[in-house]
C-alpha positions in Angstrom: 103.1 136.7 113.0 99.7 136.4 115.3 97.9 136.1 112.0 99.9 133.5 110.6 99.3 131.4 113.9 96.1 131.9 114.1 95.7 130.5 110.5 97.6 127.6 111.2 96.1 127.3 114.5 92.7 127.5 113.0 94.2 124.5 110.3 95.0 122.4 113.1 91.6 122.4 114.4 89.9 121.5 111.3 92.3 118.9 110.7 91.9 117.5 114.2 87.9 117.5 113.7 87.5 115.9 110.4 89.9 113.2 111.6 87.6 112.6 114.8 84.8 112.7 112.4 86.1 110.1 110.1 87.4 108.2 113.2 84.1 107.7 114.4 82.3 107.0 111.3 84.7 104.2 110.9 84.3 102.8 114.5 80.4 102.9 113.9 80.6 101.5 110.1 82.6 98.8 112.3 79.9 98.1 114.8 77.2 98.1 112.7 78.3 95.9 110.0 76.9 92.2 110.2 79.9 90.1 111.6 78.4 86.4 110.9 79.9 84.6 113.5 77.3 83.2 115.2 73.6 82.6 113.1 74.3 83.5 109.1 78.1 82.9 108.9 77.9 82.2 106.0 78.9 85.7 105.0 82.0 85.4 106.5 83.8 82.7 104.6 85.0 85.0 101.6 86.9 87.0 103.4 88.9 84.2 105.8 90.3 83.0 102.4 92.9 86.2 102.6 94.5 84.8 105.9 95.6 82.3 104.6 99.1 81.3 103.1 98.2 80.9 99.3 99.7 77.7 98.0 97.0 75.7 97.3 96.5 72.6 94.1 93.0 72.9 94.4 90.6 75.7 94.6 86.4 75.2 94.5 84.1 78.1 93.9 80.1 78.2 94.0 77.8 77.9 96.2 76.7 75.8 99.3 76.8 72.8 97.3 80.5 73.1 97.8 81.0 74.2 101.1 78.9 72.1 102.8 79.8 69.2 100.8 83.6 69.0 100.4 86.1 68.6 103.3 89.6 70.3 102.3 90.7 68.2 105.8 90.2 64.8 103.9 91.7 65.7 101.0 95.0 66.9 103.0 94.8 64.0 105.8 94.4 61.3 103.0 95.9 62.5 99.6 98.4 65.6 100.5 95.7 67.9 98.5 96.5 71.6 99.8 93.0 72.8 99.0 90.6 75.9 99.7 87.1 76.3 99.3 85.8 79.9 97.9 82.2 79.2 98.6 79.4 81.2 99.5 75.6 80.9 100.0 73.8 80.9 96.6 76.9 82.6 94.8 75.8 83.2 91.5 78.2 82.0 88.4 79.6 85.5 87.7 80.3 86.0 91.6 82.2 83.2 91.0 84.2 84.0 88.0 85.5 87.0 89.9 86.2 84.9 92.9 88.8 83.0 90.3 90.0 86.3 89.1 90.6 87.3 92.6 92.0 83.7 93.4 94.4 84.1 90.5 95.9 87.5 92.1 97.2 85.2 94.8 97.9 81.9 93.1 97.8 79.6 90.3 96.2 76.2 91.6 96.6 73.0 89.1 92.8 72.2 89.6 89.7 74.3 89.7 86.4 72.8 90.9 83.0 74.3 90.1 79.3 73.8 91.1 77.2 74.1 88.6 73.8 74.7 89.8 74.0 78.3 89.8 73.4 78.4 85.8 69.9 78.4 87.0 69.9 81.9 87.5 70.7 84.9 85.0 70.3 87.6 87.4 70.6 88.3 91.1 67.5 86.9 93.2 68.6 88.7 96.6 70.5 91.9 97.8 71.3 89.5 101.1 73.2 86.6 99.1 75.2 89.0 96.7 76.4 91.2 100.1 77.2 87.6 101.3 79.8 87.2 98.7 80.7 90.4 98.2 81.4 92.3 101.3 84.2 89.8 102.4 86.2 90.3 99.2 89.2 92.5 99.7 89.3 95.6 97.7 90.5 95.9 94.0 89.5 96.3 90.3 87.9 93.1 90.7 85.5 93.5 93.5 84.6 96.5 91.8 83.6 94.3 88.4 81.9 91.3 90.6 79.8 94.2 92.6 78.7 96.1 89.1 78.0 92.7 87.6 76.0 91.7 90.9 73.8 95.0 91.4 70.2 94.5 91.6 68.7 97.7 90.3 67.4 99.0 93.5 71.0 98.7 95.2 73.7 101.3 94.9 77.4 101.3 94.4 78.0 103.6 97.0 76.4 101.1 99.6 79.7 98.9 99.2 82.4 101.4 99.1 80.7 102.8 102.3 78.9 100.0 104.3 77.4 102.3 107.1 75.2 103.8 104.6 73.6 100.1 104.0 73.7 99.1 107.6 73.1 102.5 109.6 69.5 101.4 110.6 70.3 98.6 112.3 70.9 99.6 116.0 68.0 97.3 117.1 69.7 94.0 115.9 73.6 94.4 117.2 74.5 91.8 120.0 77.6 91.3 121.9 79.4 89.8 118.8 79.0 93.1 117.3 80.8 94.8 119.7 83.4 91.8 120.6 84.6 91.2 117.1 84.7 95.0 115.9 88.1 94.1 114.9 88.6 90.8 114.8 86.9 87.7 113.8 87.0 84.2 114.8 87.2 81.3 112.5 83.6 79.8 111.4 85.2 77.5 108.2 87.7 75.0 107.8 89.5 76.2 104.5 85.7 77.3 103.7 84.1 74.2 104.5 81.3 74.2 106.6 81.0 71.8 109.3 77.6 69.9 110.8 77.5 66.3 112.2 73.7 66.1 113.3 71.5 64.0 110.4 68.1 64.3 109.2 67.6 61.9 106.7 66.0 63.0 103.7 62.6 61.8 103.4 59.3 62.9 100.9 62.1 65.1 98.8 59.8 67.0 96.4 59.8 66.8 93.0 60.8 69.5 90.2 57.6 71.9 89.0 57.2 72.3 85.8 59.3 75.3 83.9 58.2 77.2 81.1 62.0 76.7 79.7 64.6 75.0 80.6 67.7 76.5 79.0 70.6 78.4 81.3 70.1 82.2 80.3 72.7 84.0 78.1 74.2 85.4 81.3 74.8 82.8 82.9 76.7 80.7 79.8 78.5 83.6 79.1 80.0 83.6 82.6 80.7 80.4 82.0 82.3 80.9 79.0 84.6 83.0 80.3 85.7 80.7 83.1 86.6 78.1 80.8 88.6 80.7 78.7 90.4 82.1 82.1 91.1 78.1 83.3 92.7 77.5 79.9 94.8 80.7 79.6 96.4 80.3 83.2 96.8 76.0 82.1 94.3 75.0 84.9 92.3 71.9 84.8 88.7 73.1 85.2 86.3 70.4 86.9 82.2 71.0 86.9 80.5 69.5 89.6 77.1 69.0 90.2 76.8 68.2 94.0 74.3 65.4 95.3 71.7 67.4 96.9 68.4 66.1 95.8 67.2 69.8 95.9 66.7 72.2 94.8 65.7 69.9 92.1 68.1 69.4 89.4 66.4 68.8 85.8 67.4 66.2 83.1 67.0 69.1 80.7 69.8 71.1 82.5 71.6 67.8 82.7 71.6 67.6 79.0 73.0 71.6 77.9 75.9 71.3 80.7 76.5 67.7 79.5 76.7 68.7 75.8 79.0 72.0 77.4 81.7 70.1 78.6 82.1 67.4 75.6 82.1 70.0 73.2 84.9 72.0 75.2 86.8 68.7 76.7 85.8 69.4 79.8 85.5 66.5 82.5 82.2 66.5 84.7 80.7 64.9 87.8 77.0 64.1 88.4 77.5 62.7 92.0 74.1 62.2 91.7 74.5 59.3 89.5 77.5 58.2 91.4 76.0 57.2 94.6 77.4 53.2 94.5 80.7 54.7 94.1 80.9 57.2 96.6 78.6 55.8 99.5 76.3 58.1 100.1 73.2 57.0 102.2 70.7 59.5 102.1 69.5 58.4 105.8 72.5 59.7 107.3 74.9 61.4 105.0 72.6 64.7 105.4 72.0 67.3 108.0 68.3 68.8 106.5 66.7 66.0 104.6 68.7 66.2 101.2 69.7 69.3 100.8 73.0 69.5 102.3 75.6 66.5 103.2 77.1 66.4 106.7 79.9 65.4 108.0 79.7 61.9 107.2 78.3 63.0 103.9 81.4 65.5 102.8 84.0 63.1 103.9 82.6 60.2 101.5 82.5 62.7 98.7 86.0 64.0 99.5 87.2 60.8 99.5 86.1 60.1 96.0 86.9 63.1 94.9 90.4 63.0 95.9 91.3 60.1 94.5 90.1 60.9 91.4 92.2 63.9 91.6 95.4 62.1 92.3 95.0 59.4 89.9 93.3 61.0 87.2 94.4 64.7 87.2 97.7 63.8 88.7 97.5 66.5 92.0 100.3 65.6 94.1 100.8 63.9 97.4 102.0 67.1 99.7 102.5 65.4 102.9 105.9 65.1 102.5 106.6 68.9 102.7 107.1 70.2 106.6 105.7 73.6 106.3 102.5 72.8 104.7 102.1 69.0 107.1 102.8 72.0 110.0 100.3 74.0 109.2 97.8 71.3 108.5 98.6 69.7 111.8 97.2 72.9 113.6 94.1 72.6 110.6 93.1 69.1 111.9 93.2 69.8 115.4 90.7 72.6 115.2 89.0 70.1 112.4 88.7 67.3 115.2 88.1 69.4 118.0 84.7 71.1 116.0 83.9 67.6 115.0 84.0 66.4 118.9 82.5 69.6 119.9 79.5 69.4 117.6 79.2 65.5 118.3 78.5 66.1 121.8 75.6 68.9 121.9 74.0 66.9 118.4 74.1 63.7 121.5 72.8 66.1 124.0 70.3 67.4 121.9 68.9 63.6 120.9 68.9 62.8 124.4 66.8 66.0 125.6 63.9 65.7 122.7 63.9 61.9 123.7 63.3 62.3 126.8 60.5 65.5 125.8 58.5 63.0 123.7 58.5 60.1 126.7 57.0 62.8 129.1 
């Protein structure tokens, strides 16, 4: 009888020890992961996408040519588009093909948007930008196919499925966000857009160098390829994009294969670069870094051209009418308009201080 105790004594203690084990690994894998809310948050608009009810017409992968350049808020507030942007910083084109696949776990939207720049690149440029896309995607066969197809060849598997292993170095750089959003986060996007009112017009943008060849990389069309495929299976209206940023430079001779792409498949595509009469934008205040990205002013004009060309042409409908959905976008535009008054005021602030720096 003793030795039967002691056995199951001796059980218990081992049990007990490799939970607290595994319970602090956890809490430290928690602390020491990056939490980007407050410099490179970036990296955390994959995963708010998962909090949110899944109902939406329209759904736009890519990169920061999306997020910082579409305003889901405009598209509810003045067409009754339910829409979600799954943008991250330079996703690459078969980040977001698994981005739809994981989309299409959750829903089915009517209209899928895509950004096109990212055909520019056949292969992962940065361990940093693929954990910016890929760490916030919940777990599943999926993530696992996006992470394999992603891997540079100096990063391991095993650095994803166990985080701490990647980030257990980095005692020197935690702050107090580290430690106050262990467990939870706050919100940094508006249905994945990006927010920033300040301007800096775009001035002496440079020109293209000269490339050695200018066709997309097998990679990269067959990624596309297979979105196109995947839109037409699940009956969804895919819509390339090609953003106006005026860089990183965007070559006639890329113009050219993606235009030739999307005739040959019936695709519909937008250069907004050649569509600035019709949607507005002035480059001397419609941007936030000199070209690059649109801000506020800048996303809202493209929304707004976007949208109706949405409604009227692709037939997305009008869901105002629906109280559940006007509810919840009710709460979305008072946080929209609060960030916008919020940011209005310290980009004011900030005017007035360096004015008054350059008249000492």
């Amino acid at each position: 009888m003793m030795k039967k105790n002691t056995k199951a004594q001796k059980c218990i203690k081992i049990t007990a020890s490799a939970c607290i084990v595994l319970a602090t690994l956890f809490l430290l894998q928690r602390l020491l992961v990056p939490k980007y809310v407050d410099d490179v948050v970036e990296g955390a608009f994959i995963a708010e996408y998962y909090k949110e009810e899944k109902d939406h017409n329209v759904i736009f992968i890519g990169d920061c040519e999306v997020y910082e350049n579409f305003s889901p808020a405009v598209l509810w507030q003045e067409y009754g588009i339910n829409s979600y942007i799954r943008g991250s910083a330079q996703q690459y084109i078969w980040q977001s093909y698994y981005l739809l696949e994981d989309t299409l776990r959750y829903e089915t939207p009517e209209v899928v948007v895509f950004n096109i720049l990212s055909l520019q690149y056949d292969q992962s440029q940065k361990e940093a930008y693929n954990r910016m896309t890929l760490e916030g995607m919940e777990w599943s066969p999926v993530k696992v196919k996006a992470i394999l197809a992603s891997m540079k060849e100096e990063e391991s598997f095993l650095d994803y499925v166990f985080p701490i292993l990647r980030y257990h170095s980095r005692w020197s750089e935690l702050t107090r966000a580290d430690v106050q959003y262990m467990f939870r986060t706050k919100p940094v996007s508006h249905n994945g857009y990006y927010m920033r009112v300040d301007v800096k017009a775009a001035e002496n943008v440079p020109e293209g160098r000269i490339l050695g060849d200018y066709s997309f990389g097998e990679n990269a069309w067959k990624y596309l390829d297979k979105m196109t495929a995947l839109c037409e299976e699940k009956g969804i209206e895919l819509l390339l994009i090609k953003a106006p940023s005026l860089y990183p430079y965007w070559y006639p001779e890329w113009e050219a294969q993606v235009e030739e792409y999307a005739a040959a498949r019936g695709l519909r595509y937008l250069n907004f670069l050649e569509r600035g009469e019709d949607t507005g934008i002035d480059y001397s205040t419609d941007t936030y870094d000199g070209g690059l990205h649109m801000n506020l002013s800048g996303a809202e004009k493209l929304s707004r051209y976007l949208g109706r060309m949405l409604t009227e042409e692709l037939g997305v409908p009008d869901r105002r009418g629906e109280a559940h959905l006007a509810a919840l976008w009710e709460e979305k535009l008072a946080a929209y308009e609060a960030e916008k008054e919020e940011q209005s005021i310290a980009s004011a602030t900030e005017i007035t201080m360096t004015t008054k720096e350059r008249t000492k």
